[in-house]
Structures are given as C-alpha cells and as structure tokens.
N, C-alpha and C positions, 0 to 999 in steps of 0.2 A: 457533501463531505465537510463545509465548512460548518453546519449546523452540528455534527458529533464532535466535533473539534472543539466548539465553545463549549458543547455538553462535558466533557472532559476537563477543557481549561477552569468551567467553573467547577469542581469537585478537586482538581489537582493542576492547578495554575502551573502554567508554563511560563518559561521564561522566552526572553527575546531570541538566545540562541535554539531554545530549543524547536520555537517555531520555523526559526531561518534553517533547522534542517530536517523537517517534517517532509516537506514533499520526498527530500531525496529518500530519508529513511524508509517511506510506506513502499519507494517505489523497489527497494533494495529490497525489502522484504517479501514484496511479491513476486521478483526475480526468485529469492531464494527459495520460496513455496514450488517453483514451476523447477528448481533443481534436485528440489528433494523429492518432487513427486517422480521426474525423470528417473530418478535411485531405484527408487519404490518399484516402477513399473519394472526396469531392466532385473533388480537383483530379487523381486518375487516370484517363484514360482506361479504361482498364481494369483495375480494381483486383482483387489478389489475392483470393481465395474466402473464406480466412482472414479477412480484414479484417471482414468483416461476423460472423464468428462472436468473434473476438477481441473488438468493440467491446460484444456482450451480453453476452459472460462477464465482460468489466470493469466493466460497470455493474453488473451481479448483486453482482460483489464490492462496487463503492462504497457500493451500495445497504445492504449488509450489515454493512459497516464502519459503515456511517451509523447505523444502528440501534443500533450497541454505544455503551455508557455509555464516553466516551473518558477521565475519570478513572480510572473498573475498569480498563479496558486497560492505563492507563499504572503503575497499581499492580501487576499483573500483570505488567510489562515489570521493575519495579523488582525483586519477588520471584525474577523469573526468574536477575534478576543480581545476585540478594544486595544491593539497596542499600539 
C-alpha cells in the first residue's frame, strides 16, 4: 500500500495532514463500500452475483486493516513520501 501512496504523492503531493489521515480515511471508505453493498443487496430485487462476493472480500480487508497498528501505517505512509 505504501508503494501506491508514494505513486500518488509524486503526481499529487500530499500534505502532512493529509497523510496523518489516510489510514483512517481508506479505512472509512471501505466500511462504506461494505454499507452500500449491504443497500444494494437488501433493496435489489435481484442483485448482481458479484455483490455478495465483493461485500466478503471488503470486510476481509476492513477486518485486516483493523488489525494494523494505524500509527505504523501512518508512519509508514510518511516514509513512503519522504516526510
């Protein structure tokens, strides 16, 4: 993850804060991925196949995310961008 990070930071430089809230951000976002697929499934009729496999591989990740030390990461995010 730190390798697309820098990939990013050199194209579109981040700032100090913006790194100090990347972890939590990716990890809020992937929460929200796994609430709007929950929508998805409940309010479709017939929902895509995909949906049910997309919604356990995002919690896999949250779950995984969750478990990381989010100051290491965010150290780790900073190292990646030289800060």
């Amino acid at each position: 993850m730190a390798a697309a990070i820098n990939g990013y930071h050199q194209a579109y430089p981040l700032s100090e804060v913006e790194l100090a809230l990347l972890y939590d951000l990716i990890l809020a976002r992937l929460v929200q991925t796994v609430l709007l697929t929950d929508f998805r499934l409940e309010e479709t009729l017939n929902p895509p196949a995909f949906l049910t496999g997309l919604r356990a591989e995002t919690m896999e990740t949250v779950e995984m995310i969750m478990g990381l030390d989010g100051a290491a990461v965010t150290r780790a995010f900073h190292s990646a961008c030289r800060q």
